[in-house]
N, C-alpha and C positions, 0 to 999 in steps of 0.2 A: 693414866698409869702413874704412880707417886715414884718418887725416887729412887726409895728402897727396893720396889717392887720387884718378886724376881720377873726375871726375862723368859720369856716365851716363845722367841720368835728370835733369826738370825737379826734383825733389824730394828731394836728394841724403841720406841716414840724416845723414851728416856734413857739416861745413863742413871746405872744405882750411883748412891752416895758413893760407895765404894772406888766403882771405878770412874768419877769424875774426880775424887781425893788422887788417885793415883795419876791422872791422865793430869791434873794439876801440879802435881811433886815431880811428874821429869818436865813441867813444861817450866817452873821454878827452875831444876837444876840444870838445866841446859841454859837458862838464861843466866847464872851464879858464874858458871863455867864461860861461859862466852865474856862477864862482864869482866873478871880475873884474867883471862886472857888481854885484853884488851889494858887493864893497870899494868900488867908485866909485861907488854913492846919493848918499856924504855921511851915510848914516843913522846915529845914535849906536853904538856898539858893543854898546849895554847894549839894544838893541831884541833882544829874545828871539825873536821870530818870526826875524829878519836872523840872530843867530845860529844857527837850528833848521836853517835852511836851509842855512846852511854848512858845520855839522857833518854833515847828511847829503849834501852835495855831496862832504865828504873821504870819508866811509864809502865812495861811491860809486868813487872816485880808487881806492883802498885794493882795493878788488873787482876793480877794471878789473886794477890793476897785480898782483894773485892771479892775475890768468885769463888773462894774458901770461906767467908761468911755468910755467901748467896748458900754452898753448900748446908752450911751449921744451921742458915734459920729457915730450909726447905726453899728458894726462891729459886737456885741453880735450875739453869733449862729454861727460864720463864724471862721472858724479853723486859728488861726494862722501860721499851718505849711503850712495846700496847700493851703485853701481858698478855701475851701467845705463846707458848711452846718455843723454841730455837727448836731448829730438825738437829733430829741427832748426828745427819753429818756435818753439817757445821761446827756442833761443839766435839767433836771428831778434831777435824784441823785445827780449830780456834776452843781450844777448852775454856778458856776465861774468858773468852765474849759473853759478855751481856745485853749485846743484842741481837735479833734478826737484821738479814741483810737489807729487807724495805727498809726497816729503822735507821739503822746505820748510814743508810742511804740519806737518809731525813736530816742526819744529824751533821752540822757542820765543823 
């Protein structure tokens, strides 16, 4: 089933372009929101835990804005490590993952 393809079924293999763009733009804006929170505490900059958080708030950013190019050049859904499908619960919870969970597994 291709990306765009429409849905047929309550449990589609794929997400359309569409709703992987949207499932990607709140998982972006929740992350904008969480990182602005975190510059306005007030808390010292040299707090490590404040920094830990930030730095994986951008790693996050970083993945999102990967898996918006996966969408533009048709890859989105398709495992970077073997090049299988992601089940579409997975990119459910984790929309910017590029990989399956064996993979992921693999990867250190």
């Amino acid at each position: 089933m291709s990306l765009d393809a429409a849905r047929t079924d309550s449990r589609p293999e794929r997400l359309t372009a569409h709703e992987a763009r949207r499932r990607l733009e709140h998982a972006r804006g929740t992350r904008l929101v969480q990182l602005r929170a975190l510059t306005e505490t007030g808390q010292s900059a040299d707090d490590h835990l404040m920094s830990a958080q930030k730095d994986a708030i951008q790693r996050v950013l970083k993945e999102i804005d990967a898996a918006f190019a996966r969408v533009e050049d048709g890859t989105y859904g398709t495992c970077l490590g073997c090049a299988k499908p992601v089940p579409a619960e997975r990119l459910e919870i984790l929309p910017y993952t590029g990989h399956c969970v064996a993979c992921m597994r693999r990867t250190p």
